[in-house]
MARBA-3410 file (N, C-alpha, C, O; in Angstrom, 1 decimal):
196
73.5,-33.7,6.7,72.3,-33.6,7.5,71.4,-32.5,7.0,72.0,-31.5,6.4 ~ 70.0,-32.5,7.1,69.4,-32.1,6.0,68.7,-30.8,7.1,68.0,-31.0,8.1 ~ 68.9,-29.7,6.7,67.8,-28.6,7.3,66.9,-28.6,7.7,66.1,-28.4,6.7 ~ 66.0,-28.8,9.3,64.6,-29.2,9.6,63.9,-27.4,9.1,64.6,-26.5,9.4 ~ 62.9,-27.2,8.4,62.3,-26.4,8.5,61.8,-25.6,9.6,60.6,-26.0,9.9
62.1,-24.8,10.1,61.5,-23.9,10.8,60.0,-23.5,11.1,59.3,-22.9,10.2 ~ 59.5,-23.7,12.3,57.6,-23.1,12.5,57.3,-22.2,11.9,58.1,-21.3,12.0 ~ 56.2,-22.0,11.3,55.8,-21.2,10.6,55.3,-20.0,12.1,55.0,-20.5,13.2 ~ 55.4,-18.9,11.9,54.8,-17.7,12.7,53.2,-18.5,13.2,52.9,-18.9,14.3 ~ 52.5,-18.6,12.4,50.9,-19.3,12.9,51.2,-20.5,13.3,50.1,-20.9,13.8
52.0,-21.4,13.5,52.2,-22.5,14.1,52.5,-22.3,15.5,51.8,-22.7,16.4 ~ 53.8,-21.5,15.6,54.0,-21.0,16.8,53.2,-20.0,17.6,53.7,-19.5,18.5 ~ 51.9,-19.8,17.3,51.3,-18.7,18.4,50.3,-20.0,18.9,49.7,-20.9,18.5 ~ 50.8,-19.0,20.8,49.6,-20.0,21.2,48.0,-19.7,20.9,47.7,-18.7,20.3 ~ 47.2,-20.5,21.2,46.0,-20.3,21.2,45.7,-20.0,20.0,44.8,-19.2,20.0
46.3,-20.5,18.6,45.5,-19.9,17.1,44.0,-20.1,17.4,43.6,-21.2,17.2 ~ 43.2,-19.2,17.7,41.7,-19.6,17.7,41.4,-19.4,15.6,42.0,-19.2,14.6 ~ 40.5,-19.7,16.0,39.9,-20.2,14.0,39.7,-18.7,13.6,39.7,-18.4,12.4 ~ 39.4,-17.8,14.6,38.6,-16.4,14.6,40.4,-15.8,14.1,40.5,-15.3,13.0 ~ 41.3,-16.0,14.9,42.2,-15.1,14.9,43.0,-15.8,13.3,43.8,-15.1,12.8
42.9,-16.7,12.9,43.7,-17.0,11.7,42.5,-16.5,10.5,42.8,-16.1,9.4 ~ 41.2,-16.5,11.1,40.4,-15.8,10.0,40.6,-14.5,9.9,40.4,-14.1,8.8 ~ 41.1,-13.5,11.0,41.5,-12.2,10.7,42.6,-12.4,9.9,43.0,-11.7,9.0 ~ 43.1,-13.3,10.3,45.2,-13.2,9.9,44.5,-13.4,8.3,44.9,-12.4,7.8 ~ 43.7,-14.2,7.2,43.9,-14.5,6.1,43.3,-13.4,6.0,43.9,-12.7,5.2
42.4,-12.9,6.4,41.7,-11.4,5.6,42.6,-10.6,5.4,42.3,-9.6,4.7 ~ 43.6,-10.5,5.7,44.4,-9.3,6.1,45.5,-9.4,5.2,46.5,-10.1,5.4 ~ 45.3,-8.4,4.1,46.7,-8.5,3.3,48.1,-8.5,3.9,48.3,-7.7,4.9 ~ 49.0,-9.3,3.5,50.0,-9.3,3.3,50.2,-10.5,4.6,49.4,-11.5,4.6 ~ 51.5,-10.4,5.8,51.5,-11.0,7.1,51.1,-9.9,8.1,51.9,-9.0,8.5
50.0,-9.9,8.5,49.6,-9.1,9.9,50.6,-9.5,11.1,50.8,-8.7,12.0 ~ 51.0,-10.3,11.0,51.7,-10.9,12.5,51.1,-10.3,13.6,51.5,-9.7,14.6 ~ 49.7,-10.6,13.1,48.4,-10.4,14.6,49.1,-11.5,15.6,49.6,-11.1,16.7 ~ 49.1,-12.8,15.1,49.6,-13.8,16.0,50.6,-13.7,16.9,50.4,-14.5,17.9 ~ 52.0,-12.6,17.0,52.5,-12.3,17.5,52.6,-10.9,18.2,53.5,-10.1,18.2
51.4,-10.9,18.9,50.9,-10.1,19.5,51.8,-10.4,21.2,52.2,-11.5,21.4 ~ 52.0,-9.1,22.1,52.5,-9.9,22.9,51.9,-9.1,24.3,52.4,-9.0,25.4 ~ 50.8,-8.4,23.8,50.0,-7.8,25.1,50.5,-6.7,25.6,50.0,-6.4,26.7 ~ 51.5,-6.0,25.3,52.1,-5.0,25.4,51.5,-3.7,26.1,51.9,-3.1,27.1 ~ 50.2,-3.3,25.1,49.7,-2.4,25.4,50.1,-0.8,24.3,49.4,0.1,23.9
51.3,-1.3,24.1,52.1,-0.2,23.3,50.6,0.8,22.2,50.3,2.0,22.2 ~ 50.3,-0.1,21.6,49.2,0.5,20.5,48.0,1.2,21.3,47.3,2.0,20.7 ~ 47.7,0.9,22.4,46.3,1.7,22.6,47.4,2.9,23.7,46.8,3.9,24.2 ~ 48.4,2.7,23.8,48.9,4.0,24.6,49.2,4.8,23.2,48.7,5.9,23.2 ~ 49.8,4.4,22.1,49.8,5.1,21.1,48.8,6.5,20.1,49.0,7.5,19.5
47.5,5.1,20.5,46.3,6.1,19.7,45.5,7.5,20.1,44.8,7.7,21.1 ~ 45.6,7.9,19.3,44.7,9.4,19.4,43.6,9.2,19.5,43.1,10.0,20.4 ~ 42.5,8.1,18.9,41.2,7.6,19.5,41.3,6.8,20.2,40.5,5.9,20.2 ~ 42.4,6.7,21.1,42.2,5.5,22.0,40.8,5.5,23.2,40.1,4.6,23.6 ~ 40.9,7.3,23.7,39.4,7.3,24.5,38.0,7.2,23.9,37.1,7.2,24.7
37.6,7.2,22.6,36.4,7.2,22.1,36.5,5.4,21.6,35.5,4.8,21.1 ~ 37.8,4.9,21.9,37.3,3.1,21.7,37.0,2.4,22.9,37.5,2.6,24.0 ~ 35.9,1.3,22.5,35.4,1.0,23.8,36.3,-0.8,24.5,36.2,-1.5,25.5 ~ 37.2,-0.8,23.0,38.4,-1.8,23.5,39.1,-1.2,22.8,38.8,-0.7,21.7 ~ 40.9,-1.1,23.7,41.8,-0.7,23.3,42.2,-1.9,22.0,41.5,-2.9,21.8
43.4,-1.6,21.4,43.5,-1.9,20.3,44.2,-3.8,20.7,44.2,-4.8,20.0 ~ 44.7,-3.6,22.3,45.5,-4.6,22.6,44.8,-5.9,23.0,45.1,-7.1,22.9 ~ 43.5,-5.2,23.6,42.1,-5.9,23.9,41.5,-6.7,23.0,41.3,-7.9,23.3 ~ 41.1,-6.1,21.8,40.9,-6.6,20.6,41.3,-7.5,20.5,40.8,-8.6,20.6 ~ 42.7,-7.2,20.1,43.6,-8.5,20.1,43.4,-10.1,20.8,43.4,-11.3,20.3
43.0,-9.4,22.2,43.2,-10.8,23.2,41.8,-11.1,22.7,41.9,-12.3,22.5 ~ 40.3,-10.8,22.2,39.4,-11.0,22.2,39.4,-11.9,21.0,38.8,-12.9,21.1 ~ 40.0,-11.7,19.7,40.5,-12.3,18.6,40.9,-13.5,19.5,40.2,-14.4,20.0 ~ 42.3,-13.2,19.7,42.6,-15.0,20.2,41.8,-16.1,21.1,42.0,-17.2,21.4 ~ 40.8,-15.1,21.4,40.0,-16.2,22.7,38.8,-16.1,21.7,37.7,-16.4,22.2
38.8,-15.7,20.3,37.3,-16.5,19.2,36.2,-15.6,19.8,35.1,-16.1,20.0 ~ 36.3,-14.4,20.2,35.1,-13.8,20.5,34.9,-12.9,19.3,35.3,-11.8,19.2 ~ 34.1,-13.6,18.3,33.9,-12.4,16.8,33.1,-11.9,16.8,33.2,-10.9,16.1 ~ 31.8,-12.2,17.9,30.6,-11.3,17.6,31.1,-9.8,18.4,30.9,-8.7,17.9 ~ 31.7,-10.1,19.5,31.8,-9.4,20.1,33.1,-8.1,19.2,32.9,-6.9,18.9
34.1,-8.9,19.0,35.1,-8.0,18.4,34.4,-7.2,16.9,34.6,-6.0,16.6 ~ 33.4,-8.1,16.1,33.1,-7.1,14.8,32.0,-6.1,15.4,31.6,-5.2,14.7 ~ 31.5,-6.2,16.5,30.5,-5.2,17.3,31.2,-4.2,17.8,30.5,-3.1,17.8 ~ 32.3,-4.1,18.3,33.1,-3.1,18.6,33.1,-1.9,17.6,33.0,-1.8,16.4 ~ 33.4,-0.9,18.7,33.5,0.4,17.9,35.3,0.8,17.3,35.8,1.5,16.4
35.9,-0.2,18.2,37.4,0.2,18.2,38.1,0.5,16.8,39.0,1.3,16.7 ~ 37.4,-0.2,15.5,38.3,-0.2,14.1,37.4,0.7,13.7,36.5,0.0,13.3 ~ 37.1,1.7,13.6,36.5,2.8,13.2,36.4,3.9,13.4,36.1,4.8,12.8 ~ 36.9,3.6,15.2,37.6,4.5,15.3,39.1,5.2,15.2,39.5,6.3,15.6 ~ 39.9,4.0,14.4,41.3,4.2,13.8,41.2,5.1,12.6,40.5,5.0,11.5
42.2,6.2,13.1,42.2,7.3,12.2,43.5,6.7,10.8,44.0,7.4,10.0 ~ 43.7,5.4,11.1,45.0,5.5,9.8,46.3,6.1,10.4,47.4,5.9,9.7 ~ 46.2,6.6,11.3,47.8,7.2,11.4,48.9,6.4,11.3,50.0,6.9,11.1 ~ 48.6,5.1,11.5,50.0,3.9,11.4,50.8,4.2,12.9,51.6,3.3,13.2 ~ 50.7,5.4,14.0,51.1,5.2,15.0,51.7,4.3,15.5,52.9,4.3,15.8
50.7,3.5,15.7,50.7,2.1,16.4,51.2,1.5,15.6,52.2,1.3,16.2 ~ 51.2,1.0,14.6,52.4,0.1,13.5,53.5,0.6,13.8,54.3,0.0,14.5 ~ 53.9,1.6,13.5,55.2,1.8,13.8,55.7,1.7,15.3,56.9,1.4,15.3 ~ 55.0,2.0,16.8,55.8,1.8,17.7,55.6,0.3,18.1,56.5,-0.2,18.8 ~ 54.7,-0.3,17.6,54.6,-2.2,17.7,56.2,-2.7,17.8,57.1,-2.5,17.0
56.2,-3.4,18.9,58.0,-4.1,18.9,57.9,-5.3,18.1,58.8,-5.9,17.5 ~ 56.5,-5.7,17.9,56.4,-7.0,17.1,56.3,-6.4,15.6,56.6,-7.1,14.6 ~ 56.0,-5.4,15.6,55.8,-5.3,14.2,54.8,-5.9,13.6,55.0,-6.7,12.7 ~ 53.4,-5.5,14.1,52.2,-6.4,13.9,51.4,-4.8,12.7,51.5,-3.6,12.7 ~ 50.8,-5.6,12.1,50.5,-4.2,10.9,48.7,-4.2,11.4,47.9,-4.9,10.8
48.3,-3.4,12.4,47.6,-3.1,13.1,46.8,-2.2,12.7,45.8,-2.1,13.3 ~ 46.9,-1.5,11.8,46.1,-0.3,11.0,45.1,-1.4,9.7,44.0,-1.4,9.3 ~ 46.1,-2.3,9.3,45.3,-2.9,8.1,44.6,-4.3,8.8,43.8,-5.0,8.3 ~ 45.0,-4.3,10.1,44.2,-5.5,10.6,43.1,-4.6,11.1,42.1,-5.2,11.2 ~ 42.9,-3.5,11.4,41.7,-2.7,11.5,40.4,-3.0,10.4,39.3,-3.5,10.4
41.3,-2.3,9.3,40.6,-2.1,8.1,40.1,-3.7,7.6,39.2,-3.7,6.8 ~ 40.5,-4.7,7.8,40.4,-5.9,8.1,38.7,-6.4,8.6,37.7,-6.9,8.0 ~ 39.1,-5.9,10.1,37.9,-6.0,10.9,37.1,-5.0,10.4,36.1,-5.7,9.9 ~ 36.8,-3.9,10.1,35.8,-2.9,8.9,34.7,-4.2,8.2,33.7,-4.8,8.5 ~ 35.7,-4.2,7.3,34.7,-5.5,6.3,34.4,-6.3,6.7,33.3,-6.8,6.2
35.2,-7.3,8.0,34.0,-8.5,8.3,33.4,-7.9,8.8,32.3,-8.6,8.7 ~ 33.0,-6.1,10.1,32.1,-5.9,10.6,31.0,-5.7,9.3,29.9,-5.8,9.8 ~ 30.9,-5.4,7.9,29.9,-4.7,7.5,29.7,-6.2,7.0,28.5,-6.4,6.9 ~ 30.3,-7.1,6.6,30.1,-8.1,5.7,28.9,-9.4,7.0,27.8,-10.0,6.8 ~ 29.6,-9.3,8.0,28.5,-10.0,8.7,26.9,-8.9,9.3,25.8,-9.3,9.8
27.3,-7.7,9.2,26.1,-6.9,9.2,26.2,-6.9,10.9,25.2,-7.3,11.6 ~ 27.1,-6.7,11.4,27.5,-6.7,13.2,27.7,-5.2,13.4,27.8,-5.0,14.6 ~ 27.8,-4.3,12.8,28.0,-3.1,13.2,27.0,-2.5,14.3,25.9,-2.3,13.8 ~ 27.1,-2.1,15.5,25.7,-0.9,16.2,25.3,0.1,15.3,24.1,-0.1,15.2 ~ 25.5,1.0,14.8,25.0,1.6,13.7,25.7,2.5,12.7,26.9,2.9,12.9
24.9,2.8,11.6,25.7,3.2,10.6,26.6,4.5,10.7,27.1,5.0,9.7 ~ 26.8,4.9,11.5,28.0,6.4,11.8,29.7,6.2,11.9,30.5,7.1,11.6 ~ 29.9,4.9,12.4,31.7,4.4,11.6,31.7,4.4,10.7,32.2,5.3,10.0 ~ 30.8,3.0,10.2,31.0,3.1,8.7,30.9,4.4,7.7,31.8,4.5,7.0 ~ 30.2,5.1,7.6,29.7,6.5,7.3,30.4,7.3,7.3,30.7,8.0,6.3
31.1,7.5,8.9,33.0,8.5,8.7,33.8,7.7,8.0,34.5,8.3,7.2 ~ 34.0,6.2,8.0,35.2,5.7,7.3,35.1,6.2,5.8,36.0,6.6,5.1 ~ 33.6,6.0,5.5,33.4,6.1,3.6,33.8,7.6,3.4,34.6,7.9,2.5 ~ 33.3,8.7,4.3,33.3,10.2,4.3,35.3,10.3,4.2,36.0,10.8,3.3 ~ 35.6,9.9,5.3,37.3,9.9,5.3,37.8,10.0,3.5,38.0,11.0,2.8
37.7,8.4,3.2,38.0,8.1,2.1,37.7,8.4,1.0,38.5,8.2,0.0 ~ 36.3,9.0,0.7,35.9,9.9,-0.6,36.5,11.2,-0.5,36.7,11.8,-1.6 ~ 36.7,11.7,0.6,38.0,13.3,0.5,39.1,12.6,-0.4,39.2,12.8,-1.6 ~ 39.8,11.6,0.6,41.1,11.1,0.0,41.2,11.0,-1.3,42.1,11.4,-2.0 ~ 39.9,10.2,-1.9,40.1,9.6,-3.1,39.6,11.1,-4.2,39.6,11.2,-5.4
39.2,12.0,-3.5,38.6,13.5,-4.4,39.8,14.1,-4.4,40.3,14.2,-5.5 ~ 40.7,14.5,-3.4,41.6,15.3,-2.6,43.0,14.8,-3.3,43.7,15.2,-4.3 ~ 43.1,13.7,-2.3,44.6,13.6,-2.3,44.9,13.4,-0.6,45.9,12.8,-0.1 ~ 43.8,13.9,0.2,44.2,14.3,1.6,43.1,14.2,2.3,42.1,14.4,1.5 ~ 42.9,14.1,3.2,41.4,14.6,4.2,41.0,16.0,4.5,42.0,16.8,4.3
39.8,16.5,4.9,39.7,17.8,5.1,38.9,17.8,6.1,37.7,17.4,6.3 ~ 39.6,18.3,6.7,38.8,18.2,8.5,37.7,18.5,8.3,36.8,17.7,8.2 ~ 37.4,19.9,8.4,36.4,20.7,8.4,34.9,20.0,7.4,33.7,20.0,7.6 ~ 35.5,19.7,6.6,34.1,18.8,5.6,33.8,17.3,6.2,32.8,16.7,6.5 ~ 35.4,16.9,6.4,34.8,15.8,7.2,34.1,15.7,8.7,33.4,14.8,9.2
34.5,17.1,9.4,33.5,17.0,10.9,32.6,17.4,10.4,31.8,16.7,11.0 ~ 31.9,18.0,9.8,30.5,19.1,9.1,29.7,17.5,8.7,29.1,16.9,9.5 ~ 29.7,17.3,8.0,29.5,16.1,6.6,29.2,14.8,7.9,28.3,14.0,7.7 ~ 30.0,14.8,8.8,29.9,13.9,9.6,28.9,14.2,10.7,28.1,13.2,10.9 ~ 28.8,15.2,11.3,28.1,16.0,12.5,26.6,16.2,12.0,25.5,15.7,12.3
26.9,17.2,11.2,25.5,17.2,10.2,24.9,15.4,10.0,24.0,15.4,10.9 ~ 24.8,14.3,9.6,24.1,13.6,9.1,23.9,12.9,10.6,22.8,12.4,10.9 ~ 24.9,13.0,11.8,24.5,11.8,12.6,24.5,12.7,14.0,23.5,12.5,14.7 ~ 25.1,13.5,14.4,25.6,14.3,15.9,24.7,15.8,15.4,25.4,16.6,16.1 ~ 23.7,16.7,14.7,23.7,17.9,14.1,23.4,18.7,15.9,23.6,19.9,16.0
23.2,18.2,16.6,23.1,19.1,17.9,25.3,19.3,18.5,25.5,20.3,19.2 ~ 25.7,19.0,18.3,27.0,18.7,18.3,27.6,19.6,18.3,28.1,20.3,19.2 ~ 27.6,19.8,17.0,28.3,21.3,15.9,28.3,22.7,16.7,29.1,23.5,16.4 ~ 27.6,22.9,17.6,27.4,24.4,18.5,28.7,24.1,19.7,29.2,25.2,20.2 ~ 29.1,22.8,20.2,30.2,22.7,21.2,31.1,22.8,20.4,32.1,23.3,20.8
31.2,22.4,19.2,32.8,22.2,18.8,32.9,23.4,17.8,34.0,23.5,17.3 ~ 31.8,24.5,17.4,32.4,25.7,16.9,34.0,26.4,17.7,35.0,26.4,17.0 ~ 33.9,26.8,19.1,34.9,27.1,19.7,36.4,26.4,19.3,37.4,27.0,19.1 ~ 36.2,25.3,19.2,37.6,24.8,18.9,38.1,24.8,17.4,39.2,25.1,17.1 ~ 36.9,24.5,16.6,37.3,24.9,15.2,37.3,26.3,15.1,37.8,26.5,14.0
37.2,27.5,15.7,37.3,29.0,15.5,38.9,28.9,15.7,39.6,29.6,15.0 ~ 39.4,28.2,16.7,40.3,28.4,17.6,41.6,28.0,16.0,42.5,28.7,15.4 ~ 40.9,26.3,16.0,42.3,26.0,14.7,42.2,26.9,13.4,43.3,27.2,12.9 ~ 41.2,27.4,13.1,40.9,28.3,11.7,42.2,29.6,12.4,43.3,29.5,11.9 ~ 41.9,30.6,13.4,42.6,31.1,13.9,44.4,30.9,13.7,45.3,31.7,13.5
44.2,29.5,13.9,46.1,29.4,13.9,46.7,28.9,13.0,47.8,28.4,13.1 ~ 45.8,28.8,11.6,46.1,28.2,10.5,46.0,26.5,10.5,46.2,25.9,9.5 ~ 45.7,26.0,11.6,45.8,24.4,11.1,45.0,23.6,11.0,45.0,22.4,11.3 ~ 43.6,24.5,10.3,42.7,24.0,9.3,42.3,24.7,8.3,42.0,25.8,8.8 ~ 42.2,24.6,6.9,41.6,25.4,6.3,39.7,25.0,5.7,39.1,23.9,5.8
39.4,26.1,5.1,38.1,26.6,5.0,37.7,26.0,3.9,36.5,26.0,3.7 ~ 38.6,25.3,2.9,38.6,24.7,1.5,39.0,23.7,1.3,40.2,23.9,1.5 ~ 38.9,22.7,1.1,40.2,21.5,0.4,40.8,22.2,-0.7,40.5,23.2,-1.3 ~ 41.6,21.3,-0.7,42.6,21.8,-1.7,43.2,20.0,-1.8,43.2,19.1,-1.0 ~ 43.6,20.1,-3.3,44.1,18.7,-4.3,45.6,18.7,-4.0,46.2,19.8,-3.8
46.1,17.8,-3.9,47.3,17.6,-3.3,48.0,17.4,-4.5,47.6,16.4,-5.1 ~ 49.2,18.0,-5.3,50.1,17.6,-6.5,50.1,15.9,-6.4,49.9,15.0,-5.5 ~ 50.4,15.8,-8.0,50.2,14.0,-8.8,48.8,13.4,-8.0,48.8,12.3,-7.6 ~ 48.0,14.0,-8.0,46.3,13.4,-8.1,46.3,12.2,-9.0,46.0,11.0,-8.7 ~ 46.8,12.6,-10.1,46.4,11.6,-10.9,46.7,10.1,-10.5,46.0,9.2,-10.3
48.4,10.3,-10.4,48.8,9.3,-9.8,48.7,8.5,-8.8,48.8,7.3,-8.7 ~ 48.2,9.6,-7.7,47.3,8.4,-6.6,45.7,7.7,-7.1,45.1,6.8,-6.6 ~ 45.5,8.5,-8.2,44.0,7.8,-8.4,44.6,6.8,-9.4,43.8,5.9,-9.5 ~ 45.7,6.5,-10.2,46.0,5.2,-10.7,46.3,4.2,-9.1,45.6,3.2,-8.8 ~ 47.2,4.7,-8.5,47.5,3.7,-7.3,45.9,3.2,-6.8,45.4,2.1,-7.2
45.2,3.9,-5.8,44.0,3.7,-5.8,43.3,2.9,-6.5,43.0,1.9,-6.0 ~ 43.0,3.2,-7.9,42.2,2.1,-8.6,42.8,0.9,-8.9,42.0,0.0,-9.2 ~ 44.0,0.5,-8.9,45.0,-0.7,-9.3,44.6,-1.4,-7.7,44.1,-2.5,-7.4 ~ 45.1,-0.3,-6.8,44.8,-1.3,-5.3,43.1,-1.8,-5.1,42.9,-2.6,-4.3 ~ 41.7,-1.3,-6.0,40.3,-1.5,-5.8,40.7,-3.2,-6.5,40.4,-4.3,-6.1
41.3,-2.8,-7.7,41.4,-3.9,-8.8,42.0,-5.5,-7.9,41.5,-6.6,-7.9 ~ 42.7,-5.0,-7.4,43.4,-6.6,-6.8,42.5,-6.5,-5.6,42.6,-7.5,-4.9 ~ 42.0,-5.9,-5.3,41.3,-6.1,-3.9,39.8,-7.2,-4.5,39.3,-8.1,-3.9 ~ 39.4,-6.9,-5.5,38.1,-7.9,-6.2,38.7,-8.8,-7.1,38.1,-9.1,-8.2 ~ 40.2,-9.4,-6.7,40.6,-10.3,-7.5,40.4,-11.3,-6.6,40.8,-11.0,-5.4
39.7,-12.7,-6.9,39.7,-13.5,-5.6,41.2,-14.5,-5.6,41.5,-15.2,-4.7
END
């Protein structure tokens, strides 16, 4: 008797809307967005969870019910700092950080963004990283505050005095050992990324 194949993960979710298998192919590798299970776990997780105006689990449900305008209009994937948090406490094991970065590009690619200040910190994030090795707070809130918030910067001196104070920011970047080697990784990952 011959082995019936097994449902594929996208066969078995209910409700595949067209929107949510279009995130699922954008999305390197298996997102197992589809096995989402409402949990909640990821937006208790996140550190910007109060500056998103849908938690991360919301999104989700808004994906499966085909609401795209609404989801690439959202502020929620931009404001994901990358921490992987949330991937890692996910019980499903849904890779939630790169279905972010996911939603990024179709927001800039259908031109749905409210305005240019996500996108703007995301690029600012990532040109430290790819200079660095690391982020740098202090250039990234400056760099950031300065072009879009410049009345801003007078509230949040106090707290940046406060971390300069206790050592857990510094005044400079500094390059993180094997540079090199993350800027091969880096350019190899740009490379397959414009491979169709």
């Amino acid at each position: 008797m011959s082995a019936v194949p097994s449902p594929s993960a996208a066969d078995r979710a209910p409700e595949c809307s067209a929107f949510l298998r279009e995130v699922m192919d954008a999305t390197p590798g298996d997102s197992r967005l589809n096995m989402c299970i409402q949990c909640g776990t990821c937006g208790g997780s996140c550190p910007a969870g109060p500056e998103m105006d849908h938690t991360p689990r919301r999104l989700f449900a808004m994906i499966r019910s085909g609401l795209r305008d609404a989801v690439l209009r959202s502020n929620t994937p931009w404001y994901c700092v990358s921490c992987y948090f949330c991937t890692v406490r996910c019980p499903q094991q849904i890779h939630i950080t790169d279905v972010m970065y996911t939603l990024k590009g179709m927001a800039i690619g259908a031109q749905l963004y409210r305005d240019n200040s996500p996108p703007d910190f995301s690029q600012t994030f990532v040109d430290y990283v790819e200079h660095y090795g690391r982020s740098f707070e202090l250039g990234l809130a400056t760099r950031f505050s300065l072009r879009h918030h410049p009345l801003s910067l007078a509230s949040m001196a106090p707290m940046g005095l406060g971390m300069l104070r206790r050592g857990r920011m510094e005044l400079v970047p500094h390059r993180i050992e094997g540079m090199a080697q993350l800027t091969r990784i880096l350019d190899r990952a740009k490379a397959l990324e414009a491979t169709p």
